[in-house]
C-alpha positions as a printed NumPy array, in Angstrom:
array([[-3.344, 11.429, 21.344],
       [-3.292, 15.584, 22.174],
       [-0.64 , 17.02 , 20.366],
       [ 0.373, 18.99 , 23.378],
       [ 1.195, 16.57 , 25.442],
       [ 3.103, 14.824, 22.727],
       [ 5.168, 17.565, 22.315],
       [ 5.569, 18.49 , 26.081],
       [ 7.173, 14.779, 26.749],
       [ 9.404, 14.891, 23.464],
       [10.718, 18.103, 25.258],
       [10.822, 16.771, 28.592],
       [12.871, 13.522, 27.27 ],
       [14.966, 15.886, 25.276],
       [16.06 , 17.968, 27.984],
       [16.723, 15.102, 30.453],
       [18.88 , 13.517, 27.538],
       [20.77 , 16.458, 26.965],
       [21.452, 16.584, 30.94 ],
       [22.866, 13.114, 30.417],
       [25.243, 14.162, 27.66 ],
       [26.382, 16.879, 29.574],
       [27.216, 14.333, 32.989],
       [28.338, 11.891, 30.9  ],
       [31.307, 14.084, 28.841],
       [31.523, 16.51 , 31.469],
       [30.487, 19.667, 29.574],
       [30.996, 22.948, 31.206],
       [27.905, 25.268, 31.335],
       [28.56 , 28.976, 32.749],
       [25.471, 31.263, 33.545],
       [26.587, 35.043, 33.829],
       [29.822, 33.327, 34.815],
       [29.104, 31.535, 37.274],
       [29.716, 27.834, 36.944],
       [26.674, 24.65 , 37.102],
       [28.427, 22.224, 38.806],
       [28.36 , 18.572, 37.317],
       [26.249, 17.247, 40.604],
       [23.142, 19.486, 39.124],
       [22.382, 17.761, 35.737],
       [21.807, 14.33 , 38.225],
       [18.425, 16.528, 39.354],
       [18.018, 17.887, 35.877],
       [17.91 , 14.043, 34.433],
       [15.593, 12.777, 37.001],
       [12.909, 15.662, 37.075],
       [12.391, 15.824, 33.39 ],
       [12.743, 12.332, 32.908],
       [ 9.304, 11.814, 35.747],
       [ 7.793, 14.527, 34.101],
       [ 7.976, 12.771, 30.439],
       [ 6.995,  9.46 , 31.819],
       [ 3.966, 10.332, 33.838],
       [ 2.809, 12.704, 30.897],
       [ 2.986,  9.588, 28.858],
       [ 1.596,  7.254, 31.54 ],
       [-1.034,  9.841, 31.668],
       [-1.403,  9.764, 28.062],
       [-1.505,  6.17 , 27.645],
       [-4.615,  6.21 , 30.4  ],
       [-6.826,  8.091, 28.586],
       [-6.761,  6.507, 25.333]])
């Protein structure tokens, strides 16, 4: 197992978790004031969430 790659899925599943915190209890984030509406964190679940599961399909291929 690469180290790397360990580390970039544990940061991938992180952020896509956090992203489903934030939909589920409806946290407010505001950038420069401007506010990220709710609707966003659905693509910011499902793109970090592929990206961790091919990097560990990947992963898992090469062993």
């Amino acid at each position: 197992m690469k180290p790397f790659t360990f580390i970039a899925i544990l940061v991938f599943a992180l952020v896509a978790f956090l992203h489903f915190l934030r939909f589920i209890f409806n946290w407010e984030i505001i950038i420069n004031g401007a506010y990220l509406p709710r609707w966003a964190s659905i693509f910011a679940i499902i793109l970090p969430a592929f990206l961790a599961f091919m990097l560990w399909k990947e992963m898992k291929k090469k062993e």
